[in-house]
N, C-alpha and C positions, 0 to 999 in steps of 0.2 A: 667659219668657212675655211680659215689654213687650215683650223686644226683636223679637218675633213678630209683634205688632202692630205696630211699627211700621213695619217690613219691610212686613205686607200691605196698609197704610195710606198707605204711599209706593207701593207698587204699585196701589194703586189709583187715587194721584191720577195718575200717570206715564198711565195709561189715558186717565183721563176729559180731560187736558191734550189728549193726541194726539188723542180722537176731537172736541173742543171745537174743535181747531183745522181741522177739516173740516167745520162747520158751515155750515148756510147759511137757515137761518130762525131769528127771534128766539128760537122757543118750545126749540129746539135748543138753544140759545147759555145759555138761562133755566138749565134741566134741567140740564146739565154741568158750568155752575156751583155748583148745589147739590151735586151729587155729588163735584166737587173739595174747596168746604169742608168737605166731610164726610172727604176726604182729610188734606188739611192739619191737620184736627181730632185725628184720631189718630196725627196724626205732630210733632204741635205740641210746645213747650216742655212744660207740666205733662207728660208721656210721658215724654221727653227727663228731666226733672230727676228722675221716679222713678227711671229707671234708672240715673242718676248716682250717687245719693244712695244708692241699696240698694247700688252695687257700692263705693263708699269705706268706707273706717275710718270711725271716729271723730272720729281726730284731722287726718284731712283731708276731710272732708264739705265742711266751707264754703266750701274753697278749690277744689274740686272743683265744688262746685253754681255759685262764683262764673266760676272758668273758663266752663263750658260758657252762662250765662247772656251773657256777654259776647260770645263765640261765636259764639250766633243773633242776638244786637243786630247785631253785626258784620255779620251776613251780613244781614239785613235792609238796612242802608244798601247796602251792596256790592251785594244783587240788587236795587235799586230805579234805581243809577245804573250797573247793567251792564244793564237793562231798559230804559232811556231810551235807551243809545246804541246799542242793538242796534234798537230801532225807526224810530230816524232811518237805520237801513241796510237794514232789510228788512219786510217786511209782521208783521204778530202771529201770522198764521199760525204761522211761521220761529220768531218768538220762544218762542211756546208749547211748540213741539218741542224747542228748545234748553233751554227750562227741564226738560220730562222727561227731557231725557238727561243734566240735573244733578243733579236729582234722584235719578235709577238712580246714576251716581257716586256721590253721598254714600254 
């Protein structure tokens, strides 16, 4: 069942990324933005850690919740400095679409 939402909750932000990145007035740019945090929201770490945490034992819960918490930190720095150099290469348009289709990967 999370792992259902998260799937729809990444499909939704993969959406609003691609059609954000076709924007062309502010009130556009506004709107997609809220509709993506609302993506990001249900595809976010507390999501992520219930389902870690209902699918371990016992006796590896912590190690399990610590893995995957390391994980998104990780990928946090990583897409913030794969963001930086991909925008000194191409417009955010590009960038935005690259991000959806890391997204759909994950």
């Amino acid at each position: 069942r999370d792992l259902g939402a998260i799937v729809i909750d990444a499909f939704t932000c993969v959406i609003w990324l691609i059609l954000s990145a076709g924007t062309v007035t502010p009130i556009e740019h506004q709107f997609y933005k809220i509709l993506i945090g609302f993506g990001i929201a249900g595809a976010g770490f507390r999501v992520v850690l219930a389902v870690v945490g209902r699918a371990s034992n016992d006796e590896n819960r912590s190690m399990s919740l610590a893995i995957a918490t390391v994980s998104g930190s990780g990928g946090q720095v990583i897409g913030l400095l794969l963001a930086a150099w991909l925008l000194s290469m191409m417009a955010w348009q590009a960038v935005f679409v690259i991000y959806a289709a890391m997204i759909l990967a994950v």
